[in-house]
C-alpha positions in Angstrom: -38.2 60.8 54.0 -41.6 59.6 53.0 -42.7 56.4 53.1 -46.5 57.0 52.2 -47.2 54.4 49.6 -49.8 54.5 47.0 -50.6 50.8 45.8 -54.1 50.8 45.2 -54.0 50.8 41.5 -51.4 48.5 41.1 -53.3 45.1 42.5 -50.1 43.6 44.8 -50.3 40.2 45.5 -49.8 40.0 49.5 -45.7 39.2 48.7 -45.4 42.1 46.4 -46.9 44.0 49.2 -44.6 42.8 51.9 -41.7 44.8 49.6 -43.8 47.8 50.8 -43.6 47.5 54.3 -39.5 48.6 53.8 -39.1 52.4 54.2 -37.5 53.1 50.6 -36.4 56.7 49.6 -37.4 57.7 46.7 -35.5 61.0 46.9 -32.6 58.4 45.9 -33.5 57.8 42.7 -31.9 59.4 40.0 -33.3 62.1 37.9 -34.9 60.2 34.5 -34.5 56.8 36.2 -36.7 54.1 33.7 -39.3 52.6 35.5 -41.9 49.6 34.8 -45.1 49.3 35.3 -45.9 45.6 34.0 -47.2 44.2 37.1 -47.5 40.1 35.6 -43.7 40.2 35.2 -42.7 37.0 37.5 -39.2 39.0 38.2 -41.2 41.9 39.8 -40.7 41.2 43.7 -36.6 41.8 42.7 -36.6 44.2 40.4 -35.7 47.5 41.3 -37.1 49.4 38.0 -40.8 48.1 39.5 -39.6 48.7 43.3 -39.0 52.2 42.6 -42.5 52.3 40.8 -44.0 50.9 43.6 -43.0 54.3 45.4 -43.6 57.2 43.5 -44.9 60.2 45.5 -48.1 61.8 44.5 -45.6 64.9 44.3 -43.9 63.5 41.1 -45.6 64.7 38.0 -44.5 62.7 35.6 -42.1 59.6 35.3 -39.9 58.1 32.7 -41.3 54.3 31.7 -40.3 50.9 29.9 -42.4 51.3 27.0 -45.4 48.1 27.7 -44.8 46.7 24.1 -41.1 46.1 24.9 -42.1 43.9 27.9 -40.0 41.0 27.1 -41.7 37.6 26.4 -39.3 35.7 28.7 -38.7 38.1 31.7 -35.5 36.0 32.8 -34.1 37.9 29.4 -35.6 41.3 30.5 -33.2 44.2 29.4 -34.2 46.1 32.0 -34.3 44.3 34.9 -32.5 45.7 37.6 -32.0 43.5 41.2 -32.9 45.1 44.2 -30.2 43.3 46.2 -28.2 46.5 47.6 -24.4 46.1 46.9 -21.5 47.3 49.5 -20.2 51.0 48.1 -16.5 52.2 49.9 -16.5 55.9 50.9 -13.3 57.7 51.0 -9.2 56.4 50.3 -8.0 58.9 53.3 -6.9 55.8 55.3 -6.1 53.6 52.7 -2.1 53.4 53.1 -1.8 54.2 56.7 -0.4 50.7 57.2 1.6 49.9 54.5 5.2 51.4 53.9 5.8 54.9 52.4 7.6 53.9 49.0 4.7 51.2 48.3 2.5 53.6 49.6 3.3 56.2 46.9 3.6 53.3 44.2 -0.1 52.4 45.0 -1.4 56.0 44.9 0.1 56.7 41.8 -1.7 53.3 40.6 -5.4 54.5 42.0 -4.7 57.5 40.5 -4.8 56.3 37.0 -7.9 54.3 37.9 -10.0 57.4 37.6 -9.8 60.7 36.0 -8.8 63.4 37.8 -11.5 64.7 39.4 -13.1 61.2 39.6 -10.5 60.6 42.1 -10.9 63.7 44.0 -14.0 63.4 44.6 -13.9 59.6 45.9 -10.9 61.1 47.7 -13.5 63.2 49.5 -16.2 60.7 49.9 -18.3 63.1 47.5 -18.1 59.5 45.5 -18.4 55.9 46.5 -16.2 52.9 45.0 -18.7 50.2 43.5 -18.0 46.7 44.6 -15.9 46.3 41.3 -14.1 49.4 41.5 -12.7 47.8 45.4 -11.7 44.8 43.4 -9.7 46.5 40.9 -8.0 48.9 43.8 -7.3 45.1 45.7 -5.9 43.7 42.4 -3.1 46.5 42.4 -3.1 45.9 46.2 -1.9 42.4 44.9 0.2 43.6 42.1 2.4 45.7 44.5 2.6 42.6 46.9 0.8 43.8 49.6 -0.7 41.4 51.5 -3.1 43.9 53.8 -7.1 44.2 52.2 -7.5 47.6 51.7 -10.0 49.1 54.2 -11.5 52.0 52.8 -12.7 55.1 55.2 -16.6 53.5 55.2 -18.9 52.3 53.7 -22.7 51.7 52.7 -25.3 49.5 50.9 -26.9 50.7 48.3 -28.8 50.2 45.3 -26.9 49.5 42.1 -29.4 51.7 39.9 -27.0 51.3 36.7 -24.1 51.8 35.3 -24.8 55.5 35.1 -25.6 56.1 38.0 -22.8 55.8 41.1 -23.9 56.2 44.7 -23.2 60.4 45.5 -22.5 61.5 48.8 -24.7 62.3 51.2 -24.9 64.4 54.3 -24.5 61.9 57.4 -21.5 59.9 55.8 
């Protein structure tokens, strides 16, 4: 991972620069992810779209940008603001009935199962996926529906960036 930074022809205030002194990945961020380079937006310090701007490598060629005359007059209605507060993603459902009884069990699969298409739900089945904080909620609502009182505890789980709704957390080696 590199965390080489190059701010010098941004002009950081010292806070903006103190966002730096994170190790961030940008090997994380998805292919064609919009970025913004308006460095008077007051929402700047939490928005991820100028976080990840923050830390291109000199490697990347070329990046994919919020055109400068869309820049919204009022950035507390910015379109494109993204918050760089990382959300709790659930990895894998191996576990997830191992304490509840086999009929309800089977019910609940069944339910999960028509959460997601089919190879949606493989693929969280095998952690190649993660659930998003609402995608737990909706799994704990059927939890509910079926009366079970347990919280369902997924196989583990990360923090990570909520880049959009495009783009869901992908598995990576050391889960």
């Amino acid at each position: 991972m590199d965390c080489s930074v190059r701010i010098d022809s941004l002009h950081l205030s010292p806070q903006k620069q103190n966002i730096m002194e994170d190790c961030f990945n940008y090997d994380s961020v998805p292919l064609n992810y919009l970025h913004c380079l308006n460095p008077d937006c007051e929402r700047s310090e939490s928005c991820l779209r100028h976080l990840v701007t923050l830390h291109v490598p000199q490697s990347v060629k070329s990046i994919v940008t919020v055109n400068p005359a869309n820049y919204p007059m009022d950035a507390g209605q910015c379109p494109y603001f993204r918050s760089t507060v990382k959300l709790r993603y659930a990895w894998g459902i191996s576990t997830l009935f191992d304490n509840i009884p086999y009929k309800k069990a089977l019910l609940l699969k069944g339910m999960i199962r028509t959460l997601f298409p089919k190879p949606t739900y493989y693929r969280i089945l095998h952690k190649e996926r993660g659930l998003s904080p609402a995608e737990q909620a909706e799994i704990a609502g059927l939890f509910a529906q079926a009366c079970i009182t347990e919280t369902p505890a997924f196989d583990s789980y990360t923090e990570e960036y909520a880049w959009d709704g495009y783009h869901v957390p992908k598995a990576i080696n050391s889960l």
